[in-house]
C-alpha positions in Angstrom: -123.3 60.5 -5.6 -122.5 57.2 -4.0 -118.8 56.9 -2.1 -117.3 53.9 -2.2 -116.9 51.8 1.5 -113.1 52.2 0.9 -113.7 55.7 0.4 -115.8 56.3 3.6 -113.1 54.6 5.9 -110.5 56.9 4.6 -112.9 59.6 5.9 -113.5 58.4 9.1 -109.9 57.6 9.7 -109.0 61.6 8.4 -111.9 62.9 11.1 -110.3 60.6 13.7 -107.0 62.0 13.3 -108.3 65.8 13.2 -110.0 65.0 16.4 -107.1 63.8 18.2 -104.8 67.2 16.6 -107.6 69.6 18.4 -107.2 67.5 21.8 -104.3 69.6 23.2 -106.1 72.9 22.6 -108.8 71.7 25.3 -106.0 70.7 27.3 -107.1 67.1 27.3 -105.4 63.5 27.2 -107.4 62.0 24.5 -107.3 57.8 24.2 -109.3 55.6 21.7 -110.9 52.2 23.2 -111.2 49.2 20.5 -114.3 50.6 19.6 -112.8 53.9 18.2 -114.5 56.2 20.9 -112.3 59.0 22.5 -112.0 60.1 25.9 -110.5 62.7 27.6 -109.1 62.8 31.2 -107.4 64.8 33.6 -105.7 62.7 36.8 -107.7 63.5 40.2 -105.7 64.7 43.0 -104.9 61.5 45.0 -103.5 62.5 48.6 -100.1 60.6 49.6 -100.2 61.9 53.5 -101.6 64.7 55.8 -101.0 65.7 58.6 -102.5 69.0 60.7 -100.7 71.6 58.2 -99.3 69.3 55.5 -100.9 67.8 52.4 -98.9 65.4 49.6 -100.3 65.4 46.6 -98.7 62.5 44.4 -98.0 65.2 40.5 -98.6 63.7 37.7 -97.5 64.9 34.7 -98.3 67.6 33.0 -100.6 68.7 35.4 -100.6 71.9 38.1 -101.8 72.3 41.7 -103.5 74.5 43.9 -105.3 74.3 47.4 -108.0 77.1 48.8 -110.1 76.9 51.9 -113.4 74.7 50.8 -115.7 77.4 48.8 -113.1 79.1 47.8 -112.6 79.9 44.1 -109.1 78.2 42.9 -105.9 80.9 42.4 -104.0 79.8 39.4 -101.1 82.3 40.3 -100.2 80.3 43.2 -99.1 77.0 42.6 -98.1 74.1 44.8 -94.0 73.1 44.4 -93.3 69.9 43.2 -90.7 68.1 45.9 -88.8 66.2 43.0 -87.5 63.6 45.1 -91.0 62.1 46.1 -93.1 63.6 43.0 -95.6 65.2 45.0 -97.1 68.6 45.0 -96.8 70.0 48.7 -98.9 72.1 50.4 -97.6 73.5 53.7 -98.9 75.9 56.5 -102.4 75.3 56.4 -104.8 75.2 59.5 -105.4 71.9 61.7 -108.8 70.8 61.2 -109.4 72.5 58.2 -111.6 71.7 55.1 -109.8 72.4 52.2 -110.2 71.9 47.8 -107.4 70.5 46.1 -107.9 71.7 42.3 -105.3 70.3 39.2 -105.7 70.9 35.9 -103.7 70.2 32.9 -100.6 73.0 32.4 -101.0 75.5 29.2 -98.6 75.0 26.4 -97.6 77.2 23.6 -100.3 75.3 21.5 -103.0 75.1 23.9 -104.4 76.6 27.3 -104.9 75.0 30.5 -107.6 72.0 30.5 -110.6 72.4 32.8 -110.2 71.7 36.5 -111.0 68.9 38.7 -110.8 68.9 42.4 -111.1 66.9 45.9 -111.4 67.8 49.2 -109.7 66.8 52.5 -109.8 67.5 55.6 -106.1 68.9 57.9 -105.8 66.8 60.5 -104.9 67.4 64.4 -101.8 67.4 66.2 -102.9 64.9 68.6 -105.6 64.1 71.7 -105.1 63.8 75.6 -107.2 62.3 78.0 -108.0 63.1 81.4 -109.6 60.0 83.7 -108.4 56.7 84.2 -109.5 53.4 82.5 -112.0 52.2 85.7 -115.9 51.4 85.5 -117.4 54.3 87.3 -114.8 57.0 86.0 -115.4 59.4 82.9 -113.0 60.1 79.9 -112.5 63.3 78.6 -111.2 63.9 75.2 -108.8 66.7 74.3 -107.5 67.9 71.1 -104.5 69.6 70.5 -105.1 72.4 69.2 -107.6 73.1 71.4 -111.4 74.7 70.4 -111.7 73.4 67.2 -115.1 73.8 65.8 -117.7 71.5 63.8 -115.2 67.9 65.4 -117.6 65.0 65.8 -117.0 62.2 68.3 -117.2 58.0 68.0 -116.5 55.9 70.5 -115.8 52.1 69.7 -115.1 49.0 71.2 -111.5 47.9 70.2 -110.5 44.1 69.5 -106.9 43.3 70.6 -105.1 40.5 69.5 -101.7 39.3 71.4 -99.2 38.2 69.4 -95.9 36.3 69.7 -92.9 38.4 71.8 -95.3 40.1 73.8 -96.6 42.4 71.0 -100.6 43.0 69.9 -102.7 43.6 67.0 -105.8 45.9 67.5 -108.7 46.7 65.1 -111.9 48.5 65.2 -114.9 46.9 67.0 -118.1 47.6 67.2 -119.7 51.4 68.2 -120.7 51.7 71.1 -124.3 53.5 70.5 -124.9 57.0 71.5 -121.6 57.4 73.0 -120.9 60.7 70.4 -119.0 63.1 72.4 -116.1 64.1 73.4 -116.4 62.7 77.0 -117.3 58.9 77.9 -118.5 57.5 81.3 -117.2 54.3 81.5 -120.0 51.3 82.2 -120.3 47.8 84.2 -120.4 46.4 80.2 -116.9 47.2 79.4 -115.0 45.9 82.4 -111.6 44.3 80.6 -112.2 46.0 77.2 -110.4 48.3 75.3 -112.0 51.2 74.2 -111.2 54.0 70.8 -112.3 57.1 69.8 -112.5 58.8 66.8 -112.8 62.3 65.6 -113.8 64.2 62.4 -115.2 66.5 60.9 -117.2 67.2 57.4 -117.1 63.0 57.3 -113.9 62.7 57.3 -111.5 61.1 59.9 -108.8 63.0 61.4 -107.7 61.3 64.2 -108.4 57.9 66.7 -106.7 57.0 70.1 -106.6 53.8 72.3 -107.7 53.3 75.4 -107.8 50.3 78.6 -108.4 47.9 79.3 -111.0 48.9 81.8 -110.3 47.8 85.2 -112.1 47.0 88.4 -112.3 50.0 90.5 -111.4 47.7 93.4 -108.4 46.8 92.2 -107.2 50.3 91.6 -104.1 51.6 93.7 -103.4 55.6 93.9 -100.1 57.2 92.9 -99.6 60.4 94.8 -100.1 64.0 93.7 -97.5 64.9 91.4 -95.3 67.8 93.0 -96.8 71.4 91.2 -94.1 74.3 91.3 -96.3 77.5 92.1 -93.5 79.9 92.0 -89.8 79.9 91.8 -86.7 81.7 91.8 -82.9 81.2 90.9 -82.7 79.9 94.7 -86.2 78.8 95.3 -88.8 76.6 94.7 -92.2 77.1 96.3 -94.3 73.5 95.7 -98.2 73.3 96.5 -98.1 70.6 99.6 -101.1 67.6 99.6 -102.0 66.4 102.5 -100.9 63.0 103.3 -97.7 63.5 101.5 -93.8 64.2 102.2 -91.5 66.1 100.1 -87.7 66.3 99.6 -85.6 67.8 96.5 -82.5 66.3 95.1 -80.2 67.6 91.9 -81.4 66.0 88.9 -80.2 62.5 88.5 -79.6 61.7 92.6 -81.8 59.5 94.8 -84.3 61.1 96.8 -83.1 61.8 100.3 -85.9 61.1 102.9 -84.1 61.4 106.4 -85.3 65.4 106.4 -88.4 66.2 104.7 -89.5 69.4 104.0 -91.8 71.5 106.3 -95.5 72.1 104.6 -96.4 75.5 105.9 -99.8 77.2 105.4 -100.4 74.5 102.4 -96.5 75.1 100.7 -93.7 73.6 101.2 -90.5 75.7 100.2 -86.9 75.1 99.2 -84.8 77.1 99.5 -80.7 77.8 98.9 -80.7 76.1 95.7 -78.3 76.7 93.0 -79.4 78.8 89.9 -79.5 77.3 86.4 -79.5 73.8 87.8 -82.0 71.1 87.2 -83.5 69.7 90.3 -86.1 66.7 90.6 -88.9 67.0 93.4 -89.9 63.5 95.0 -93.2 63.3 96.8 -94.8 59.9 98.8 -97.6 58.9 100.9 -96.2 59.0 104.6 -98.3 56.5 106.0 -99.8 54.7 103.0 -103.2 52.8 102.8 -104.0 49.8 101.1 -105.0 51.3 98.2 -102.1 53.5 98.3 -98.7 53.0 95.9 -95.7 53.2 98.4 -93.6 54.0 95.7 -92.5 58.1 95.5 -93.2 60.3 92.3 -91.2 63.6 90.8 -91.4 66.8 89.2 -88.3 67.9 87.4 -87.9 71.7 87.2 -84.6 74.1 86.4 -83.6 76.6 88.5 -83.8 80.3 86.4 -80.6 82.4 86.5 -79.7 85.1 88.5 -80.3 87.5 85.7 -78.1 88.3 82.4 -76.8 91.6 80.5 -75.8 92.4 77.0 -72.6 94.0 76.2 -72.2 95.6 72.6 -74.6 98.3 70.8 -77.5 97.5 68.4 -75.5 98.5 65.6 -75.5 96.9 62.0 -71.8 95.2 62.2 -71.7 95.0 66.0 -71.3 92.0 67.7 -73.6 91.6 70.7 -72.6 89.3 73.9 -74.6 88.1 76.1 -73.6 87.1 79.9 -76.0 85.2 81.8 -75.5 85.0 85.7 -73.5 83.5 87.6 -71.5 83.1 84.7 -70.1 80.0 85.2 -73.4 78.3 84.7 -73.0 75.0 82.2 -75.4 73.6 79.9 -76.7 77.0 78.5 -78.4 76.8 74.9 -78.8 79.8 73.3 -81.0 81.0 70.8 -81.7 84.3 68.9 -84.9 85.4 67.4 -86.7 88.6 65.9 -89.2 90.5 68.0 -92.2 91.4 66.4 -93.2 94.7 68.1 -97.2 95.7 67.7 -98.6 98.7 68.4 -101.4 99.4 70.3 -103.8 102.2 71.7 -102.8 105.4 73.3 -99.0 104.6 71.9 -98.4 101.7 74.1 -96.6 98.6 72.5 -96.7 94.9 73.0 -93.8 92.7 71.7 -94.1 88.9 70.8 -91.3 86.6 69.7 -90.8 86.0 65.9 -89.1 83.7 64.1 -85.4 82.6 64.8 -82.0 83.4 63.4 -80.8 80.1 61.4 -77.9 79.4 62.6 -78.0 82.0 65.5 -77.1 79.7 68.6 -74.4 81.1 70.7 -73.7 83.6 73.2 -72.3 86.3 70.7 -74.3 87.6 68.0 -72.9 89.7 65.1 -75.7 91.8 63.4 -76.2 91.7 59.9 -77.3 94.2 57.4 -80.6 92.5 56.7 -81.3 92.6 60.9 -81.6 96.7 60.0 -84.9 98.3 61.9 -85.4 95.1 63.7 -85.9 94.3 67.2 -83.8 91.7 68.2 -84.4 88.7 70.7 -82.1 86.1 72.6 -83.4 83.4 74.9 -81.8 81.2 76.9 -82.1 77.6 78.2 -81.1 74.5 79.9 -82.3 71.4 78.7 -84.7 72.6 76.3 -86.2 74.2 80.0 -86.2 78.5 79.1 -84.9 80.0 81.9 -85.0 83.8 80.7 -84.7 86.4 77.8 -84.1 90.3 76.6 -84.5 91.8 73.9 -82.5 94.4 72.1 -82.7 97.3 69.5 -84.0 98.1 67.1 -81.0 97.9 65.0 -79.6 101.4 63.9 -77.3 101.9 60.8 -74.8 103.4 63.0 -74.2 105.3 66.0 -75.6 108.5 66.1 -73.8 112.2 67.3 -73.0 113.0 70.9 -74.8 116.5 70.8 -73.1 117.0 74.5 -69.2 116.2 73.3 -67.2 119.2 73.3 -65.6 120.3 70.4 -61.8 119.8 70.1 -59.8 123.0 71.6 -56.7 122.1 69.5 -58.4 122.2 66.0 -58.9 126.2 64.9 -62.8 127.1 64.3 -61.6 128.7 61.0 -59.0 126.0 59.6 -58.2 128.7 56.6 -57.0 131.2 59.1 -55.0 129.2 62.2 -53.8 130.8 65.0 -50.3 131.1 65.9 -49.1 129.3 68.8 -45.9 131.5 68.9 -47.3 134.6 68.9 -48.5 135.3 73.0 -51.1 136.9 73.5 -51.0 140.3 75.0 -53.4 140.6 78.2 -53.6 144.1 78.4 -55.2 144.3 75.0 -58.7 144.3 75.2 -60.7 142.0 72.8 -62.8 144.7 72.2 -61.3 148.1 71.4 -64.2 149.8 71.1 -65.3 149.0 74.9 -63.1 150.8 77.4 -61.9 148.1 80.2 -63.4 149.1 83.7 -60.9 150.8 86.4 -61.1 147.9 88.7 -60.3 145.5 86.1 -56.9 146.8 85.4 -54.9 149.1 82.2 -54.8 152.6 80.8 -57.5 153.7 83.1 -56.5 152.2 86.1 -52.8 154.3 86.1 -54.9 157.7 85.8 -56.6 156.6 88.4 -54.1 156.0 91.3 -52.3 159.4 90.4 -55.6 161.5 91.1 -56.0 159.7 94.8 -51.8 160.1 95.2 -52.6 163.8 94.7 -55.6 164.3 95.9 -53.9 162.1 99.7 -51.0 164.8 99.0 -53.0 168.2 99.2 -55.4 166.7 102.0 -51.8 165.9 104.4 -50.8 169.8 103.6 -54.1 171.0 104.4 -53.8 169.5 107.6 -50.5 170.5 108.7 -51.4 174.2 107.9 -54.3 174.2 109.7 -52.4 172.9 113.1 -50.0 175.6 112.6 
């Protein structure tokens, strides 16, 4: 049987549309080109911005998110929130340096299930680098990355173009790399005198970080700062500072000029202040005393704060207590105070180790009242000056209430037998014994006692008539 051309479109158009009904139940977005072919797609994740615990995922519709270490199978049952101000799907606390799989897939319906997934991977960042050396041909550059130990980071270091621009501002981009210079340290050459220099790190390909360095200077021209002031111990009266020789030291409250008309003594490679006043912030000055030519004349400081003279707690770790704290002397200003949980962990042999959990919103003041849901836990409050800490305590756990006295006395006025109370007008009679069935002892006094002093009055009687018989 032939079907007519008319016929045969009809059918095509009918498969067409049956196609495009069975779409959802693969969980696919099905679109038709101009030549009539159909194809399904499901949006990659594209990443908005990272950071070293932080991915934004920019959501489209329709679809879900998740995120699992790299070789990880994806789990469905947690999904990423969607931050509905920015539309993306946010991924938080993960691990600096980190590889991780971002999977999405199309969300199930009540028609269909989920479509299959699609994934990409990135790489958590770092919090930052620091660098120890200084830009001069000769010296090396260390690289380090914060956090610290990170394993699997690969190193590139580059030549960096910098452009000056109008108002004193510059424009930098990439150069050229600098060839075999591929770890984290870099001895500077005679080649890159006046450059600037960069360095990048990643890891699994990609990039997670670069920092700027120079330009590289003559090492002739280069003039020494002196040894920043280093605070080896300290109390709330005292600072102990490591002395370098060459230099001269002298200690001023925070915010004054340094004083040099009396520097301090250095002895046996310290120098000590002493008589200070607690919770104060102090800054150390230190300068050559005869400087060279290659020597700055100008004087450098440590600021440091002063701890306090000790603190107590008044109130009872008790749910609906208040707790107050007073710090010493007490009418140190500036105190910021914060309260946290204590995470206690056990150890071996029943010893314990405590270590500082996460803070009390909101908890920021000397006084503290303890709420239901602080019940069982060890509380924390640290205090500080300047966002310097200058000492804690901790307190607890928290009890529901306070327990028994097992030492207070009962209350003499209340009867031990409430249905039978005694009666305060009746006296008591002191020649009746508690006991009637145990006679009282002579020497301690009643019925017995009578009997007894009329025996010895006759008994003294007869012994007085037997003398005076005897005589006559």
């Amino acid at each position: 049987m032939k079907l007519k051309k008319r016929n045969l479109r009809g059918v095509a158009a009918a498969l067409f549309a049956f196609t495009l009904a069975l779409a959802p139940l693969q969980g696919l977005t099905m679109t038709a080109s101009a030549e009539g072919e159909e194809t399904a797609t499901v949006t990659p994740p594209e990443i908005v911005m990272s950071n070293a615990e932080t991915i934004l995922v920019d959501a489209a519709d329709g679809q879900e998110y998740v995120i699992v270490p790299a070789g990880e199978e994806p789990d469905w049952t947690t999904l990423a929130p969607i931050d509905e101000e920015s539309g993306c799907a946010v991924f938080e606390n993960l691990t600096p340096a980190t590889e991780y799989e971002i999977y999405t897939r199309v969300k199930a319906t009540e028609d269909a299930p989920a479509s299959e997934a699609v994934s990409a991977s990135h790489v958590t960042g770092l919090w930052g680098v620091s660098k120890s050396g200084d830009e001069y041909v000769g010296e090396t550059l260390t690289i380090e990355t914060d956090p610290e130990d990170i394993e699997g980071l690969t190193y590139q270091w580059y030549y960096q173009e910098v452009t000056e621009m109008e108002e004193g501002y510059t424009h930098s981009v990439r150069g050229a790399a600098i060839e075999g210079a591929n770890s984290s340290t870099y001895t500077i050459a005679e080649a890159d005198l006046g450059k600037y220099l960069c360095v990048a790190i990643s890891k699994n390909g990609h990039e997670l970080i670069d920092a700027e360095f120079g330009p590289v200077l003559d090492p002739a021209t280069r003039v020494y700062d002196p040894v920043y002031p280093y605070v080896v111990s300290w109390s709330s009266t005292s600072l102990l500072v490591e002395y370098e020789e060459g230099q001269e030291y002298t200690i001023v409250p925070a915010g004054e000029e340094p004083d040099w008309s009396a520097p301090a003594e250095a002895e046996e490679g310290y120098v000590t202040f002493e008589d200070l006043t607690p919770a104060t912030a102090y800054e150390i000055y230190t300068r050559f005393t005869a400087p060279e030519s290659n020597q700055s004349e100008e004087a450098v400081s440590s600021y440091f704060v002063t701890s306090l003279d000790g603190l107590s707690v008044d109130g009872e770790p008790f749910v609906g207590e208040t707790l107050t704290v007073i710090a010493y002397p007490e009418d140190a200003e500036g105190l910021e105070y914060q309260w946290y949980y204590q995470e206690i962990l056990e150890e071996e042999e029943g010893f314990t180790h405590s270590v500082r959990g996460e803070a009390i919103e909101g908890a920021e003041s000397s006084t503290y009242t303890i709420k239901e849901e602080d019940l069982g836990k060890t509380l924390c409050v640290a205090i500080s000056m300047e966002g310097w800490e200058l000492d804690e305590t901790t307190i607890g756990p928290v009890l529901e209430s306070a327990p028994e006295d097992p030492d207070e006395p009962e209350n003499p006025d209340e009867p031990s037998n409430p249905d039978e109370p005694s009666n305060p007008d009746e006296p008591e009679n002191p020649d009746e014994p508690s006991n009637p069935d145990v006679p009282i002892s002579p020497a301690t006094g009643g019925a017995g006692s009578s009997l007894l002093y009329v025996i010895l009055l006759i008994s003294g009687i007869a012994l007085l008539l037997v003398i005076f018989f005897a005589r006559s």
